[in-house]
C-alpha positions as CSV (number, residue, x, y, z in Angstrom):
1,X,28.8,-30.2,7.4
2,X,26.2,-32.0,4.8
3,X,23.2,-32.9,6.6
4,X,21.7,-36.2,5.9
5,X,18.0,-34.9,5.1
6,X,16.3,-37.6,6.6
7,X,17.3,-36.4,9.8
8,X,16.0,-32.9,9.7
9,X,12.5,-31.5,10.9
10,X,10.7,-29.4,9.1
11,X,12.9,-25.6,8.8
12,X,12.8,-22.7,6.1
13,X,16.6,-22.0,5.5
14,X,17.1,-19.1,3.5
15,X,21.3,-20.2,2.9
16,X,20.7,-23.5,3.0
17,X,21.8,-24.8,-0.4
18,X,20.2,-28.1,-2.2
19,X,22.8,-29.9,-4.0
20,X,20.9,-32.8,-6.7
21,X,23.3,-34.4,-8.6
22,X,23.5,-38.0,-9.3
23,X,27.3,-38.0,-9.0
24,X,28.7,-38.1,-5.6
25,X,32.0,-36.7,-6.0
26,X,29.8,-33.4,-7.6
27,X,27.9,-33.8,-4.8
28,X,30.8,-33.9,-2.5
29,X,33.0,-31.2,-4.2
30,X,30.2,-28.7,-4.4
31,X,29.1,-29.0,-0.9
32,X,32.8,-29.0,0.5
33,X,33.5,-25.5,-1.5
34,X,29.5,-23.8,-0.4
35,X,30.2,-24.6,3.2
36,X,33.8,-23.1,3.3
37,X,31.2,-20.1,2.0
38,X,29.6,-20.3,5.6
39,X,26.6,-22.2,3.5
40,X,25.0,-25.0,4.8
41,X,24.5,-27.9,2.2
42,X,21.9,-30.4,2.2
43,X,22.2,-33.3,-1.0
44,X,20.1,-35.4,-2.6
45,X,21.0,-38.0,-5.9
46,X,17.9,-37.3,-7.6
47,X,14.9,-36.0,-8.5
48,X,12.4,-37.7,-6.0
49,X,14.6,-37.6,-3.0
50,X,15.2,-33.6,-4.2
51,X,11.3,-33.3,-3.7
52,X,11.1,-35.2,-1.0
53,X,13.2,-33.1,0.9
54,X,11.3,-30.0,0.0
55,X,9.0,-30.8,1.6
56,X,10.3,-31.4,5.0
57,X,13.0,-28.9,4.5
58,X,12.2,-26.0,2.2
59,X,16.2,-25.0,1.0
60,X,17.0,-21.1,0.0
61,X,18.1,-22.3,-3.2
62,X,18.9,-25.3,-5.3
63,X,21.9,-26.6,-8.0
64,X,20.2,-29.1,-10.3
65,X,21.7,-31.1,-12.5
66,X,20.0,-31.9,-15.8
67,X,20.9,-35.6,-16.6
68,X,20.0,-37.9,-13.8
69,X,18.4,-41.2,-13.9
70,X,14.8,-42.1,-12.9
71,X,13.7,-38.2,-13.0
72,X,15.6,-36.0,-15.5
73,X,16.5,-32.2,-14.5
74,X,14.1,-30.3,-16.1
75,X,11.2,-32.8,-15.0
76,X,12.3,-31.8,-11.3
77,X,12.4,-28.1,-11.9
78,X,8.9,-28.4,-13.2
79,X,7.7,-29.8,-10.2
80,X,9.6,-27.6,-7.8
81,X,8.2,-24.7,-9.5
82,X,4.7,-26.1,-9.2
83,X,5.1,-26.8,-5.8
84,X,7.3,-24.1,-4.7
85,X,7.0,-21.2,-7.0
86,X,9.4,-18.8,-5.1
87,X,12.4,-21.3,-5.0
88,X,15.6,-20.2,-7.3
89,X,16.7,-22.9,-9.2
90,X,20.5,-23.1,-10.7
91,X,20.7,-25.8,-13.1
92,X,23.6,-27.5,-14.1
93,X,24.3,-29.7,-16.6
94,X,27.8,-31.7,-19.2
95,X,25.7,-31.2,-22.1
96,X,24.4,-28.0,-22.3
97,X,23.0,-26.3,-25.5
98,X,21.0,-23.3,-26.1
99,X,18.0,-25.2,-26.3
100,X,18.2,-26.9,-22.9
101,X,19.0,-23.5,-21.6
102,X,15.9,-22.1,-23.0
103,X,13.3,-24.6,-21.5
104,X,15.1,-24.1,-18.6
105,X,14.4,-21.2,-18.5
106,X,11.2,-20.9,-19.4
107,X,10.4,-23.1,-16.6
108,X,11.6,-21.0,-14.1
109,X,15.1,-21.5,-13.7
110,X,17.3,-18.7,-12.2
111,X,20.4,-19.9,-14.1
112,X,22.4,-22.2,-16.0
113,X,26.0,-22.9,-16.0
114,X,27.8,-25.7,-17.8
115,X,30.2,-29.0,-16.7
116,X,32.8,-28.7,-15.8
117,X,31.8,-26.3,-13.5
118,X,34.0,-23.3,-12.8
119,X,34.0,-23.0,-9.1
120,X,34.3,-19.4,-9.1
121,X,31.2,-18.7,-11.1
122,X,29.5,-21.1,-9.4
123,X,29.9,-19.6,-5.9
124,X,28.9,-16.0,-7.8
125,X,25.9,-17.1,-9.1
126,X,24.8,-18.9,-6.0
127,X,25.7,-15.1,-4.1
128,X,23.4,-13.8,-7.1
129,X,21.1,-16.3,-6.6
130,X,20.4,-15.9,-2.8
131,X,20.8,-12.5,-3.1
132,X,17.9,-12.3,-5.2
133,X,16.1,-14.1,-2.5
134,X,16.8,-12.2,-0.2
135,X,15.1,-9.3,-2.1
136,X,12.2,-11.0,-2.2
137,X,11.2,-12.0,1.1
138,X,12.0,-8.5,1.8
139,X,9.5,-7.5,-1.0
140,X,6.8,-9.9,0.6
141,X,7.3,-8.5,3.8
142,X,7.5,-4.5,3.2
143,X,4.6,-5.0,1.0
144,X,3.0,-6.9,4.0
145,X,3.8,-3.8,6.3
146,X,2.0,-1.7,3.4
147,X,-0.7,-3.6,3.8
148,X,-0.7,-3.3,7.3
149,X,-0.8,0.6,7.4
150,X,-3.7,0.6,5.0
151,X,-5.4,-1.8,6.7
152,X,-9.2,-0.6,7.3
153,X,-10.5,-1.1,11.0
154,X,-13.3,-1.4,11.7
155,X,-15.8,-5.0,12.8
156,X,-19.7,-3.1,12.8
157,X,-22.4,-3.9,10.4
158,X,-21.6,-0.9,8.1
159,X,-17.8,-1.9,7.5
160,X,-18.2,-5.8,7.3
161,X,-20.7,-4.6,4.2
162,X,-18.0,-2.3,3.0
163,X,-15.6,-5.2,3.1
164,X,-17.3,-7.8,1.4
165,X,-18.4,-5.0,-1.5
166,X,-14.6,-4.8,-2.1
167,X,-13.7,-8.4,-1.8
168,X,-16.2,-9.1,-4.6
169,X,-15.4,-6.5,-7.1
170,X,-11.5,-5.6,-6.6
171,X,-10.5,-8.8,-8.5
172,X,-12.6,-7.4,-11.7
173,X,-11.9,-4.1,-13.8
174,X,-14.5,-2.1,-12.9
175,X,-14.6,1.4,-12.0
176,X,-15.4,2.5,-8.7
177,X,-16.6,5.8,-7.5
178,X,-16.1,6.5,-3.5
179,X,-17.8,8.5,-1.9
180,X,-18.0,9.5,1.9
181,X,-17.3,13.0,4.1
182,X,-13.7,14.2,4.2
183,X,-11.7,11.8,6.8
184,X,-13.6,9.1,6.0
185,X,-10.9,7.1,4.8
186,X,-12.0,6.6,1.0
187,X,-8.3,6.7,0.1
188,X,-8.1,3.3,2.3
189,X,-10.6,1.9,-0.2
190,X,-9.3,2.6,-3.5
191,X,-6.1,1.2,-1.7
192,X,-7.7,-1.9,-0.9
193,X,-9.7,-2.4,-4.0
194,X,-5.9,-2.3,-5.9
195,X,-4.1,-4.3,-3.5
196,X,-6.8,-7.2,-3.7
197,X,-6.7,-6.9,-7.9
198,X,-5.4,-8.4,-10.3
199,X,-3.3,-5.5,-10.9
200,X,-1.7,-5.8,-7.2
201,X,2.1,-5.8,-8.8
202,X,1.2,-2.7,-10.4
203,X,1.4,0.8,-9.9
204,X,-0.8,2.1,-7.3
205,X,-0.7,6.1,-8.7
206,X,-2.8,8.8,-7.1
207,X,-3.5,12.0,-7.4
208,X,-5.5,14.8,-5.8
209,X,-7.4,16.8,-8.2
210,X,-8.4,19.3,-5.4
211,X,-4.5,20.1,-4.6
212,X,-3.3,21.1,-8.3
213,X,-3.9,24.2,-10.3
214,X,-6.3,24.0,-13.1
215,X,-3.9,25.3,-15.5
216,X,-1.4,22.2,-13.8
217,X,-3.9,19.6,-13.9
218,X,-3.7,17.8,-17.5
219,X,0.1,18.0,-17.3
220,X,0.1,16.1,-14.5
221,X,-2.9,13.7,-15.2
222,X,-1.4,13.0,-19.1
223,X,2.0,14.4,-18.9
224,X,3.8,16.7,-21.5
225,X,6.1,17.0,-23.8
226,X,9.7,19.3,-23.7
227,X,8.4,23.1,-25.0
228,X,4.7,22.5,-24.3
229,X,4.5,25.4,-22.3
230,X,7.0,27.7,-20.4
231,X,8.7,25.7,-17.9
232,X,8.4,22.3,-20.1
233,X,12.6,21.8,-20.1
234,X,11.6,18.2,-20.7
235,X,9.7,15.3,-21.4
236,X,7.0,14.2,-18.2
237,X,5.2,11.2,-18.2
238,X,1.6,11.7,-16.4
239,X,-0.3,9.7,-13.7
240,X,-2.2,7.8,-16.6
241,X,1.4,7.1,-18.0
242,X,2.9,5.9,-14.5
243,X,-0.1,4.5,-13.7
244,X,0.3,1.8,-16.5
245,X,-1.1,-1.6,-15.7
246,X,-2.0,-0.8,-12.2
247,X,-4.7,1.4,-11.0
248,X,-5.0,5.6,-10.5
249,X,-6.8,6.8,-8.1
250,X,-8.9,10.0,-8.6
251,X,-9.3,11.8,-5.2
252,X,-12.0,14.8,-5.5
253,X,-12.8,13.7,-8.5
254,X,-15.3,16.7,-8.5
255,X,-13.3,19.3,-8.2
256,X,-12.0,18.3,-11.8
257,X,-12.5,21.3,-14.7
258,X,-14.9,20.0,-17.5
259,X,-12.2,20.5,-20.1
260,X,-9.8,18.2,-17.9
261,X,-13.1,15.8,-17.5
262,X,-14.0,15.3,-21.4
263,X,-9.8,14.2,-21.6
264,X,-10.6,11.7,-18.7
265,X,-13.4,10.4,-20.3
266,X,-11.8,9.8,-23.4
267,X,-9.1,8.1,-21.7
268,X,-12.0,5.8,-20.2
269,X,-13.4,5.0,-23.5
270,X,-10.7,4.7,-25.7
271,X,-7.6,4.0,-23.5
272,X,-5.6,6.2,-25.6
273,X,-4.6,10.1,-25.0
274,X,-1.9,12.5,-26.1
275,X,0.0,14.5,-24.0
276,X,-0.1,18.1,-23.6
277,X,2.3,19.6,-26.4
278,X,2.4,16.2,-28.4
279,X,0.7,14.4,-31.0
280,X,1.2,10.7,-30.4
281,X,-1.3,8.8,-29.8
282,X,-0.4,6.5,-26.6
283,X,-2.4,3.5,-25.0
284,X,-2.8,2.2,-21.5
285,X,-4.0,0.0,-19.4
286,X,-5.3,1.7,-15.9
287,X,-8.1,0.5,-13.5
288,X,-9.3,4.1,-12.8
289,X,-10.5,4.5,-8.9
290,X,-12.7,8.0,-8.0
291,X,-13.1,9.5,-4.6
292,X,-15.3,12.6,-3.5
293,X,-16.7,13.9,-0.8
294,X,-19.4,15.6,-3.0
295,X,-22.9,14.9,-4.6
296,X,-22.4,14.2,-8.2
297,X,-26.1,14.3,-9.1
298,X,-26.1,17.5,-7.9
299,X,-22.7,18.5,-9.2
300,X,-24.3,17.4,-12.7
301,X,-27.5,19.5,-12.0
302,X,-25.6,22.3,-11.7
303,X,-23.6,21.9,-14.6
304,X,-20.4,21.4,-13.0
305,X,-19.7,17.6,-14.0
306,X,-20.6,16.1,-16.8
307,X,-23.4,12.9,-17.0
308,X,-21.7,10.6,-19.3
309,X,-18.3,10.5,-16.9
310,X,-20.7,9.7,-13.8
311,X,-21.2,7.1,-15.4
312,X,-18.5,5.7,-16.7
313,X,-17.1,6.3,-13.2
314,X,-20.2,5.2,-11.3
315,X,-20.0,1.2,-12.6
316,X,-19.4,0.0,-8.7
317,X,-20.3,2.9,-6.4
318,X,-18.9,2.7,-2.7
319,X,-19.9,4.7,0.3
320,X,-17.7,4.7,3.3
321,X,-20.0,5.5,6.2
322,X,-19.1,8.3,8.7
323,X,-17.5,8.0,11.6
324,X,-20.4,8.8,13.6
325,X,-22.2,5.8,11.8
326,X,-20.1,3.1,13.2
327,X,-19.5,3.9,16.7
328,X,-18.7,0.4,17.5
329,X,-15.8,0.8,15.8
330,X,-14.3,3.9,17.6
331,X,-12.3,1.7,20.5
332,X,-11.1,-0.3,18.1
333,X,-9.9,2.9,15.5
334,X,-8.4,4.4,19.3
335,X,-6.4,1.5,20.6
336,X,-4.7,1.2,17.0
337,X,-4.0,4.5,16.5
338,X,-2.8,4.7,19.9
339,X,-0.2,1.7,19.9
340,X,1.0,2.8,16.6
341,X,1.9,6.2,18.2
342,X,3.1,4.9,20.9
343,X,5.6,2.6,19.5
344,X,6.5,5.3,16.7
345,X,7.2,7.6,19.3
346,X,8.5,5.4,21.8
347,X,6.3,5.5,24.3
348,X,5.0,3.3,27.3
349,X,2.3,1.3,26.0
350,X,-1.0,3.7,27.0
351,X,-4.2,2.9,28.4
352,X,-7.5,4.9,27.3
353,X,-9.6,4.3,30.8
354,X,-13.3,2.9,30.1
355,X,-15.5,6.7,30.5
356,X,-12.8,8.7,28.3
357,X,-13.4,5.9,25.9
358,X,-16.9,6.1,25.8
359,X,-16.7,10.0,25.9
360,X,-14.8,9.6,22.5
361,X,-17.5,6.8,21.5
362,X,-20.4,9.7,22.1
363,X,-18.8,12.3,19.9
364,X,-19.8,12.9,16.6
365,X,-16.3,13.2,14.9
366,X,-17.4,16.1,12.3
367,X,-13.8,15.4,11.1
368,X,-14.2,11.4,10.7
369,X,-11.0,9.2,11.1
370,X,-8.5,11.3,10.7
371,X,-9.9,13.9,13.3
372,X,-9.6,10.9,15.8
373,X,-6.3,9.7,14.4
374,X,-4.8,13.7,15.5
375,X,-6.5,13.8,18.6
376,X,-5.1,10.3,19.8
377,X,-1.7,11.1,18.7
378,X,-2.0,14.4,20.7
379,X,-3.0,12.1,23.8
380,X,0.1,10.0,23.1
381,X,2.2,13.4,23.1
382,X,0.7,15.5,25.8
383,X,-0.1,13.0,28.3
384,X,2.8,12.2,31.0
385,X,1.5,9.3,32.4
386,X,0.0,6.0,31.4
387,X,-3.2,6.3,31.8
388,X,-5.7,8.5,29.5
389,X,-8.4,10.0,31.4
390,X,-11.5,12.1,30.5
391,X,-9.6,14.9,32.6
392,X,-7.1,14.3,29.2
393,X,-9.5,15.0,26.5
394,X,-10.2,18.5,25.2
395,X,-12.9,20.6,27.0
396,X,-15.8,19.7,24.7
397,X,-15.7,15.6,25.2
398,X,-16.7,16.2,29.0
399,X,-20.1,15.2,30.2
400,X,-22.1,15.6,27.1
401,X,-19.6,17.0,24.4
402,X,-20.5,20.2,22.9
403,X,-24.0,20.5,24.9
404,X,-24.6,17.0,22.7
405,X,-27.2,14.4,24.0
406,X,-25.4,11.1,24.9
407,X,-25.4,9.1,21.6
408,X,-24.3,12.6,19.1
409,X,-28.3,13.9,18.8
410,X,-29.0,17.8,18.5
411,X,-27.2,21.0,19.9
412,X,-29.8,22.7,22.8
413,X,-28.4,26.2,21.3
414,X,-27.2,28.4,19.0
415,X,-25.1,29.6,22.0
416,X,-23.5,25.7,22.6
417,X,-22.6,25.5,18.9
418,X,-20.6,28.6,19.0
419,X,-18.9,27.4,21.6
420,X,-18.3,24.1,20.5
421,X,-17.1,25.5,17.4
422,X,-14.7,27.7,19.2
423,X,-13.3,24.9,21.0
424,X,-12.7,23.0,18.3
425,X,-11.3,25.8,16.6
426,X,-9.0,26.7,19.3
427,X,-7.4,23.2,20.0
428,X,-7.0,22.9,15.7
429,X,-4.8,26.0,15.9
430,X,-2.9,24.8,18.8
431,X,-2.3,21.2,17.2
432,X,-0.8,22.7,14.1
433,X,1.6,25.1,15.7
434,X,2.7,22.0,17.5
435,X,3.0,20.0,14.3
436,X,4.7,23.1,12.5
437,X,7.2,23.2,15.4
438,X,7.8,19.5,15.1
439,X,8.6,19.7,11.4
440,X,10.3,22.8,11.5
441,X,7.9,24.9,10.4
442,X,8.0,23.5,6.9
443,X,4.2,23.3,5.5
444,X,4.6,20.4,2.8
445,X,6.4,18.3,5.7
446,X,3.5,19.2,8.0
447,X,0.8,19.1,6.1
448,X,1.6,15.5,5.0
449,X,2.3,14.3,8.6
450,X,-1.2,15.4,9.1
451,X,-3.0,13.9,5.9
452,X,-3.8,17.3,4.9
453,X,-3.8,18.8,1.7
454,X,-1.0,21.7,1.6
455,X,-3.7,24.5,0.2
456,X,-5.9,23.5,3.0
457,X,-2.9,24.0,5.1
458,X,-1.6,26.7,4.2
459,X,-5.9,28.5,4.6
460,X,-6.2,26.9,7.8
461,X,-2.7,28.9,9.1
462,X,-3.7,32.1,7.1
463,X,-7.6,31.6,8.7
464,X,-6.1,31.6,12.6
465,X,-3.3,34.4,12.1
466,X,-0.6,31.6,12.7
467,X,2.9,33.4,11.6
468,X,5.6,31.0,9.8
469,X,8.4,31.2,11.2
470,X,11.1,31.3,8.4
């Protein structure tokens, strides 16, 4: 059934198909064949009553005919475009010629097919056409959903400063070096700084410079080519390669070899390297994000990183603040993390009662967000009812945590640390067995589900005597 438009309210159709054609018995043939499609047709006999409807009734996709009176084709199709950038546009026309078909195109139409139109590639293309449209809101909204999980919580003084740091220099090409303890969420940051760039449609590459062998690390960073080394059966492209337009992010950044450092910094200056076993030059274009959770100066004192790629690095220097620096912001980190995992795991909705959440607010989180991202998800697990109490937390968040004065101040002993430490110790071993158990005792599967790096893993089990089960 064709809809007059002037009786329609304002609606987002994704199969709802503009017909603008200037002839009604086009008009009427077209729309008879798309609706025995199971499409529903809206018409309109030029190009100001095709905008007009727009803007009431935004269609999934229009046909377009080039030569119409009062507004010509590819006058509308500008203007659609301008105004609706995301529409697909088929254009049609009796007098086609590679020329039109160019400008068309160039303007931002999806197709164009000629008079007299072959019905049959006319309902194809429009399949194509919606198709295509289809993938994009689904685009927009998984890339909305990523942006969702890497969204960084957080409304005190520290983070709002954090924020507005990022808001003001992601758009440029900077450099930025992160630093902040382990847990902090500095991986969160370089995320954000990409995804509010320039370079957003780009690769987001990463890589962890702690995690790889030294003897592993420029192969990976620039790639090699087949018969560089033992094991090289064929070409790899590196994270600088991959990385290509976008942005890569340098995690422990100083845990990077001086020989792999003076190849970095060349990349930096230059934007050209080589890779390993080859002798082509190529160029690239990456924004390069650093993270660590050490101090450069001192790294630099020492002779363990060198000056000159601080300082390329350092042109924007972020620090994420500890956990224990923004405890206004622990409620608001423990109710997300604890309706994610509750609908993840499909759970009843929990509650975290007032004193249990202040016992968490008092803690000093020596293992930053992600130590309170575990412990909530063990909460979520391990307690039956809906209701999280203090009686739920681990031994040392009672009264004052640890032997800690309210507010995180000093240990009273040496006695109270070692006991805090033991605690802490103890529940760490029994929340990887559980996490082991859960992924089958696969350590790459579990060390990801936990954010950890697999090394770190894999010392942590060998540190408290766990045995892999095979």
């Amino acid at each position: 059934m064709r809809l007059d438009p002037g009786l329609q309210g304002p609606t987002t159709m994704t199969d709802t198909i503009l017909i603008v054609d200037d002839e009604e018995g086009i008009r009427s043939s077209l729309a008879g064949i798309l609706e025995d499609e199971g499409y529903r047709t809206v018409c309109a006999a030029d190009g100001f009553e095709a905008l007009a409807l727009c803007k009431r009734e935004l269609p999934g996709l229009v046909l377009l005919d080039i030569w119409m009176p009062r507004m010509d084709g590819l006058e509308t199709l500008k203007q659609l475009k301008e105004q609706h950038p995301e529409l697909n546009v088929i254009m049609m026309s009796g007098h086609g010629t590679i020329e039109t078909a160019v400008k068309s195109t160039k303007l931002g139409a999806y197709d164009f097919i000629e008079k007299p139109l072959s019905l049959e590639k006319v309902v194809v293309t429009v399949e194509n056409a919606l198709a295509m449209t289809r993938l994009k809101e689904e685009n927009a909204s998984l890339r909305g959903m990523v942006l969702k999980s890497h969204e960084m919580i957080g409304s005190s003084a520290a983070m709002q400063r954090l924020k507005e740091q990022i808001e003001m220099v992601a758009p440029t090409n900077a450099s930025v070096l992160i630093t902040g303890e382990n847990g902090t969420g500095k991986e969160l940051v370089a995320r954000s700084v990409h995804y509010l760039s320039q370079r957003r449609d780009k690769p987001f590459i990463e890589i962890n410079c702690a995690a790889i062998p030294e003897e592993l690390i420029e192969s990976e960073l620039f790639g090699h080519e087949r018969g560089a080394f033992t094991g090289a059966v064929s070409q790899k492209k590196g994270k600088f390669d991959l990385a290509d337009g976008g942005t890569l992010f340098l995690d422990e950044i100083g845990d990077m070899s001086l020989k792999t450092q003076a190849k970095v910094l060349r990349i930096l200056q230059e934007k050209k390297f080589e890779r390993v076993g080859g002798t082509r030059t190529l160029e690239v274009d990456v924004r390069v994000v650093a993270a660590t959770n050490k101090h450069l100066e001192e790294e630099i004192r020492n002779g363990a990183f060198r000056e000159d790629l601080y300082y390329r690095l350092n042109v924007v220097p972020f620090k994420v603040p500890a956990l224990r620096e923004r405890r206004d912001d622990i409620p608001l980190l423990a109710e997300y993390f604890l309706n994610a995992y509750c609908n993840r795991e499909g759970r009843e909705l929990k509650r975290i009662v007032p004193d249990a959440m202040e016992a968490l607010r008092r803690y000093d989180w020596p293992g930053n967000v992600r130590e309170l991202k575990n412990i909530v998800e063990r909460l979520v697990i391990m307690t039956s009812g809906g209701t999280i109490t203090v009686n739920h937390l681990p031994d040392y968040f009672r009264g004052e945590p640890g032997g800690r004065e309210a507010g995180g101040g000093r240990l009273d002993s040496v006695l109270e640390l070692s006991s805090l430490r033991e605690a802490r110790e103890e529940f760490e071993k029994e929340f990887i067995i559980q996490k082991l158990e859960e992924h089958d005792w696969n350590v790459s599967r579990t060390a990801e589900a936990i954010e950890l790096e697999r090394s770190n893993l894999h010392r942590k089990i060998k540190s408290y005597g766990i045995d892999i089960k095979k």
